[in-house]
N, CA, C and O atoms as a DFTB+ gen file, in Angstrom:
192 C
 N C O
     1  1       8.523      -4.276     -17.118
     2  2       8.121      -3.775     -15.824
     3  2       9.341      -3.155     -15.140
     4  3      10.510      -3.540     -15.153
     5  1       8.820      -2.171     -14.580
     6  2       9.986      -0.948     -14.226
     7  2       9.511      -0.430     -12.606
     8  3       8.359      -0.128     -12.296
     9  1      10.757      -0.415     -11.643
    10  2      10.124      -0.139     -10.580
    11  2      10.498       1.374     -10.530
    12  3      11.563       1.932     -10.794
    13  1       8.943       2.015      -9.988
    14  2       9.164       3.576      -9.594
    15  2       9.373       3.850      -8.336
    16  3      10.309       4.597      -8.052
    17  1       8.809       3.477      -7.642
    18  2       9.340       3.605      -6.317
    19  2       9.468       2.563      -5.080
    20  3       8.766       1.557      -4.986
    21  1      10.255       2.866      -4.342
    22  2      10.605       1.822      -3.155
    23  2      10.106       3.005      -1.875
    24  3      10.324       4.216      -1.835
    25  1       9.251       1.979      -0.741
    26  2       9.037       2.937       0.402
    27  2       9.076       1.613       1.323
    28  3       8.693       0.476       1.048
    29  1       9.787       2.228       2.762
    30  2      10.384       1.534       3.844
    31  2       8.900       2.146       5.154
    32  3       8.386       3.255       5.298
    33  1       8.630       0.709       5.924
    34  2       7.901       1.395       6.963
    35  2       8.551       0.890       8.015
    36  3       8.874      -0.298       8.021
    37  1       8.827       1.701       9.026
    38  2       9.175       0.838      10.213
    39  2       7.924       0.544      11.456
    40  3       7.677       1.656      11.924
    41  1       7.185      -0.354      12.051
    42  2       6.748      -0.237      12.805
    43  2       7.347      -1.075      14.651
    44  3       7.990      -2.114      14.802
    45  1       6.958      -0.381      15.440
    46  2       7.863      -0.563      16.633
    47  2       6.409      -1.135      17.547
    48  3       5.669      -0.425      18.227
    49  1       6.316      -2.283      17.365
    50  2       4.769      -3.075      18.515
    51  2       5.086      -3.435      19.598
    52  3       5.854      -4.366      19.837
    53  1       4.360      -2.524      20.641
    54  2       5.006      -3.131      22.110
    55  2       4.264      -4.388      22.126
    56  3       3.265      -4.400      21.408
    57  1       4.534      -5.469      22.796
    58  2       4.229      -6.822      23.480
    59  2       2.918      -6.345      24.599
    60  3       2.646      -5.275      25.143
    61  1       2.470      -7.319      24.617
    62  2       1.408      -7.385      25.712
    63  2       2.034      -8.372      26.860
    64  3       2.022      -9.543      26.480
    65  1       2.304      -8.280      27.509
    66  2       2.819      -9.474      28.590
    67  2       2.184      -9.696      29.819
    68  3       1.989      -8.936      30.768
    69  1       1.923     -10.756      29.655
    70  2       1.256     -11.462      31.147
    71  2       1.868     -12.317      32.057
    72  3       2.361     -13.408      31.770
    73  1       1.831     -11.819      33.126
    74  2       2.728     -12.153      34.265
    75  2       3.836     -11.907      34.543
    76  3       4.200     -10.731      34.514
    77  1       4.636     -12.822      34.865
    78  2       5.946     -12.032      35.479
    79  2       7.223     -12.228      34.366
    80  3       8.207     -11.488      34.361
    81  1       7.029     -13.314      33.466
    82  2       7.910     -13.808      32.395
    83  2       8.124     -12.545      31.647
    84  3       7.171     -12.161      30.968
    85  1       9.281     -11.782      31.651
    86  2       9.261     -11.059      30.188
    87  2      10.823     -12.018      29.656
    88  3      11.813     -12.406      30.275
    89  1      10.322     -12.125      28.027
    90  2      11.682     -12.546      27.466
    91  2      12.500     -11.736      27.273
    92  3      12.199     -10.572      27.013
    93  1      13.800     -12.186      27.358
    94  2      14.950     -11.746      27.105
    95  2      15.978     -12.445      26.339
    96  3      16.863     -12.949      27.030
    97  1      16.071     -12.593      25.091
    98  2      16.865     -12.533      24.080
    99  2      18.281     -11.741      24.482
   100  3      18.256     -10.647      25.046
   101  1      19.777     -12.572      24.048
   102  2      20.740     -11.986      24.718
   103  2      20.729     -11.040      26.531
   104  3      21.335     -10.061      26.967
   105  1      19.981     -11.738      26.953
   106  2      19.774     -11.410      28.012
   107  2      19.015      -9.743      28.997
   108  3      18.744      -9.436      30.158
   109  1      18.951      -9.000      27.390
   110  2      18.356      -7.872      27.318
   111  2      16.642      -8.048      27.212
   112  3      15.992      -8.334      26.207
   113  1      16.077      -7.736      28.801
   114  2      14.453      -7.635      28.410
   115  2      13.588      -7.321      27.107
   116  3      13.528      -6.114      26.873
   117  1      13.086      -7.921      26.444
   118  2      12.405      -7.466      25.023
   119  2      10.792      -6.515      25.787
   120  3      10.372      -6.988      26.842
   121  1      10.342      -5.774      25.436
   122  2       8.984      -5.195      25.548
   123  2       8.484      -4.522      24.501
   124  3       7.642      -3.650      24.718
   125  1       8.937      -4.823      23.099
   126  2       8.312      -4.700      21.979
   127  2       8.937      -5.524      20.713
   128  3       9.926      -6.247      20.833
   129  1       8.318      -5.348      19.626
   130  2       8.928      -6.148      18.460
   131  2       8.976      -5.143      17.692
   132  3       8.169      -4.231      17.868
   133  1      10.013      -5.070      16.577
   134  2      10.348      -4.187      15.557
   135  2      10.254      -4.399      13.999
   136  3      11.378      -4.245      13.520
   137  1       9.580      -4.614      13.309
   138  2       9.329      -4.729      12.030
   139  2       9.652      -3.746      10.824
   140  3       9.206      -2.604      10.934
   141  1      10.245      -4.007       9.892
   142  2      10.578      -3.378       8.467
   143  2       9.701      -4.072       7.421
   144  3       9.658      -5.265       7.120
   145  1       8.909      -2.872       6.870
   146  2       7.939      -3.416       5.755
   147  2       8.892      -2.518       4.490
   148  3       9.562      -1.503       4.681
   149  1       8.693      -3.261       3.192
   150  2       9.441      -2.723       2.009
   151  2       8.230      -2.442       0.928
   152  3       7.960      -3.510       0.378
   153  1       7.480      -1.458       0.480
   154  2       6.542      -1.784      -0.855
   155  2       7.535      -1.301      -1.673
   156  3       8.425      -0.462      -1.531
   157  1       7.094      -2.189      -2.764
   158  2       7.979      -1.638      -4.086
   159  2       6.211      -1.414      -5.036
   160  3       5.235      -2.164      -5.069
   161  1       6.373      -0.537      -5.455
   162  2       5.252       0.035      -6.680
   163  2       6.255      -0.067      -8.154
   164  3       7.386       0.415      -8.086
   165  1       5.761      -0.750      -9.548
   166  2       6.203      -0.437     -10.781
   167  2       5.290       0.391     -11.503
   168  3       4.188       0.759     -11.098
   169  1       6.063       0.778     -13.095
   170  2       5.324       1.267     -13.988
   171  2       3.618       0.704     -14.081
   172  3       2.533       1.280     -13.993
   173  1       4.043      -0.707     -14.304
   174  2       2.244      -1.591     -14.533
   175  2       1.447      -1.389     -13.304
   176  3       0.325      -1.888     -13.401
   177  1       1.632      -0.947     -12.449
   178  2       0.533      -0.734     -11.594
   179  2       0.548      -1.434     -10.264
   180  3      -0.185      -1.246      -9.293
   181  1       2.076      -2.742     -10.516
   182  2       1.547      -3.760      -9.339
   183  2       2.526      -3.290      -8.082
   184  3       3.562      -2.637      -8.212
   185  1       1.998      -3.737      -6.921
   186  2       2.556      -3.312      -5.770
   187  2       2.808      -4.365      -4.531
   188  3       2.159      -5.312      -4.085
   189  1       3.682      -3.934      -4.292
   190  2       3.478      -5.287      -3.571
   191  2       4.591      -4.918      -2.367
   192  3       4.820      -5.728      -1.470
């Protein structure tokens, strides 16, 4: 098994927030979350 390709997604999800609480991590307001997805596809077909 042989990998053919690698593909990167980034997705950027704003938060829904209710009320007056927004978090702040290092003290910088957060108002979304940031995610990195990786698929790797091989020769056999599998993906993942």
């Amino acid at each position: 098994m042989k990998i053919t390709k690698v593909e990167t997604i980034v997705f950027n999800m704003p938060m829904v927030i209710e009320g007056s609480v927004v978090p702040k991590p290092g003290g910088t307001p957060r108002t979304s979350v940031n995610t990195l997805l990786v698929r790797i596809d091989t020769d056999e077909g599998v993906s993942g």
